[in-house]
N, C-alpha and C positions, 0 to 999 in steps of 0.2 A: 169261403176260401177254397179255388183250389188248388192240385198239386203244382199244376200250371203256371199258378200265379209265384212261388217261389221258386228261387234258385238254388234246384241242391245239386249236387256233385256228388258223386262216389268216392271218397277217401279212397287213394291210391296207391301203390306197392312200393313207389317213387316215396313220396309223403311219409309213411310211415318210418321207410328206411332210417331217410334224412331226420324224424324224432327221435327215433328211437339213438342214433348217432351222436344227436347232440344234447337227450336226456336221461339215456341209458334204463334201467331197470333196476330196483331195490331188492338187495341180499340179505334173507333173514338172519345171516351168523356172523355180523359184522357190530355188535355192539359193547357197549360198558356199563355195569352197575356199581356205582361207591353206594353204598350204605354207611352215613355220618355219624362215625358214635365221638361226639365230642369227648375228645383227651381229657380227664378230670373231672367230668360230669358223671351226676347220680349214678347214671347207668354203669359208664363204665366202671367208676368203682365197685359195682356191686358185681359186674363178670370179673372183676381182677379179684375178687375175694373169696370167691369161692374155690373150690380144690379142685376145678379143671384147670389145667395149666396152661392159657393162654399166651403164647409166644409176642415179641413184642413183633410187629406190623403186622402182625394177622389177622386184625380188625379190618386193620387197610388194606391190603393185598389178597387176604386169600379169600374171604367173604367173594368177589368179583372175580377170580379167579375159579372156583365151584360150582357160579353162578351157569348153569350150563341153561337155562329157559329164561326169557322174562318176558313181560306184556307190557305193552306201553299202553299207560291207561287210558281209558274211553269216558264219553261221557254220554249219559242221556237224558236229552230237554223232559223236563215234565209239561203235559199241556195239559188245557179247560178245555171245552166247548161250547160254543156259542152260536146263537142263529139269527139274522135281523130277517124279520116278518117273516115268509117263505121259502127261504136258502136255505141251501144243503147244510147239512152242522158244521161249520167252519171250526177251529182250532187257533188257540193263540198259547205264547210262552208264559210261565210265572217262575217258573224253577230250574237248578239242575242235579241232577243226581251222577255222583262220577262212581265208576266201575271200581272192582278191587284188583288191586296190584296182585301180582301174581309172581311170586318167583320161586324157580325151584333148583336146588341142588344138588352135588354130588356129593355122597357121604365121603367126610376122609375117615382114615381105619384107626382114627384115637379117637373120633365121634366129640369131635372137639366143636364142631360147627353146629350140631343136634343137641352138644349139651351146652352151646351158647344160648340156643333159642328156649329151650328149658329155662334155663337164667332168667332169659328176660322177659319169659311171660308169667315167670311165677314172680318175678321182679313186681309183674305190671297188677297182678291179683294172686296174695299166697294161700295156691291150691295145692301144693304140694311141699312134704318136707324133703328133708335132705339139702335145702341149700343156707347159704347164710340168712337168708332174708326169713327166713321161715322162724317165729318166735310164737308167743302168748299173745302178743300185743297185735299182730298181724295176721292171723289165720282167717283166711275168707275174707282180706277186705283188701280195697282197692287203694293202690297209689297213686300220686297226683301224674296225672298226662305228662306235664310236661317234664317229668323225672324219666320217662320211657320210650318219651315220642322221640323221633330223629327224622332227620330230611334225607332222603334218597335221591339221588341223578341217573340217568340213564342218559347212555349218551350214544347215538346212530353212526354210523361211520358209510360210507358206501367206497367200494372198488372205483379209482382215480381213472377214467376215460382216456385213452393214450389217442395225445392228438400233436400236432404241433410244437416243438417246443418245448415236450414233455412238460405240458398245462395240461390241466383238468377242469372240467365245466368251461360256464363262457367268463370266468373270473381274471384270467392269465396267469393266474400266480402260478408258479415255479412249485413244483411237487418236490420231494425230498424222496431217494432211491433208499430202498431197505441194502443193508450191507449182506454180506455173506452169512456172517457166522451171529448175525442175528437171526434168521431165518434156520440155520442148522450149527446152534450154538456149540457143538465137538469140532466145529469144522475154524482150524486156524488159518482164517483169511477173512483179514478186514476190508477188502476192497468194495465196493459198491454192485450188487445184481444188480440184475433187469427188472425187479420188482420194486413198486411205487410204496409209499406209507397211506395208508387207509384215511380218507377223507374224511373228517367231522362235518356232518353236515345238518344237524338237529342233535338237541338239547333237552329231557323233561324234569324241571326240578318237583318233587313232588315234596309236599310240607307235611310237618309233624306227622309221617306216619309212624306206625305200630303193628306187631305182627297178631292179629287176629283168629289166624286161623290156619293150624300144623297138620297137615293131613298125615294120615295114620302110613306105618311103611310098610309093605309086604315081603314077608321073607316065606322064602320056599324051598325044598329041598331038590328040584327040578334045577335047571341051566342054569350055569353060574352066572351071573350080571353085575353090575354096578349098583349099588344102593345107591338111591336117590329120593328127596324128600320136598316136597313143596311147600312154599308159606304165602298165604294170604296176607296183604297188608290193608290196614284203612287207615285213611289220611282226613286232613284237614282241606284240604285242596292243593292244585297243581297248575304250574304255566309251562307252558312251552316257549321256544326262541328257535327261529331260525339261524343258522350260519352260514353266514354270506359271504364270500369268499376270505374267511379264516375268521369274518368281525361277529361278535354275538351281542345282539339287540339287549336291551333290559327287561332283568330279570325281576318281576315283580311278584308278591306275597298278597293275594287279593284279599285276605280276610285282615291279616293284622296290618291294617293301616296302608295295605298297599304301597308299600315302601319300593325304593331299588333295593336290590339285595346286592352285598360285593361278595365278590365269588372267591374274590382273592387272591392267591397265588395259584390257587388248584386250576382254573379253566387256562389261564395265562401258560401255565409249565404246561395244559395238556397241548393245547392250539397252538402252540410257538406265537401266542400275543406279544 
């Protein structure tokens, strides 16, 4: 073969424009983390009973609110190797290995978020005393998964492409303007900016995870900063869903039974389904 015999072309200044116009670019600080601690479940009773004083929606609101990092998880194929007679070592699939979650946050100054996760990982094996769960009967031994596992969402949002008709993408849907004093909440005026509402455009529900792994914090008597703390999570597995102009595909759980999952009222109030 040669170069001759194909037709290539130089992508062009023209071309890229016109992509880039009508597929824009992805902004890493446009996302959302819930972390699901079901209302009434194991778990949360056992953070309600301890003597940190958990406020009521702070499970729900302020966890994703502190959440100041996260990764959306990765995965990677495991292969063999294999050769028929004389061939290079070819490679095929058997498995996969998904990556660990990652997310880290900002300390608040009652250390209410630091001594949740204390909670729940001595919840999930009691290595340490001091909290309720810690007895005779439970030193060093493990609790059942599904008393500690929770499902986490992560959800991608990207800046609305000002085009037309104030639409976004090639979907037409009609964008929603941010008002005034949403944007600079001291400020009394309700009227509509020039600013658009943040696009939802992917979805990652990740299953039964668990935080696995609290990295240590550094405090130092050098430049004042923000305490900040990371946590490792491992899961069960995870799907992803595109968002196709505001509609979200089904959300499926591949280990147990592969079911649809209903999401409920939660994706519906966030997407305006």
């Amino acid at each position: 073969m040669r170069i001759s015999d194909l037709e290539i072309q130089m992508s062009n200044l023209k071309e890229f424009r016109a992509n880039i116009w009508k597929y824009g670019f992805s902004a890493n600080n446009l996302y959302d983390v819930i972390i699901e601690i079901p209302t009434g479940g194991a778990l949360y009773k056992e953070l309600q009973s301890n003597n940190i004083a958990i406020p009521d929606g702070f499970l729900k609101n302020n966890l994703r609110l502190y959440c100041d990092e996260a990764s959306m998880p990765g995965v990677q194929m495991s292969t063999g190797e294999y050769r028929v007679t004389n061939s290079p070592q070819l490679k095929y699939v058997y498995g996969s290995v998904f990556s660990e979650l990652s997310l880290s946050f900002l300390m608040d100054a009652e250390n209410i978020i630091k001594g949740l996760f204390d909670i729940w990982t001595n919840w999930m094996y009691g290595y340490s005393a001091g909290t309720s769960g810690w007895s005779a009967t439970n030193r060093f031994r493990a609790n059942y998964r599904d008393d500690y596992a929770v499902d986490i969402i992560i959800v991608k949002y990207e800046k609305p492409i000002f085009g037309k008709n104030e639409t976004f993408f090639s979907g037409g849907r009609l964008m929603k303007r941010e008002s005034k004093n949403t944007i600079l909440p001291d400020l009394n005026d309700t009227s509509m900016s020039k600013f658009f509402q943040p696009v939802p455009v992917h979805a990652t529900r990740i299953f039964n995870a668990f935080p696995a792994n609290i990295a240590s914090i550094p405090l130092s008597y050098g430049d004042t900063s923000l305490n900040k703390f990371s946590v490792g999570f491992e899961y069960e597995s995870y799907t992803t869903t595109a968002i196709n102009d505001g509609k979200i595909t089904g959300v499926k759980d591949s280990v147990n039974g592969g079911f649809d999952l209903d999401l409920g009222d939660f994706f519906r109030n966030l997407f305006n389904l």
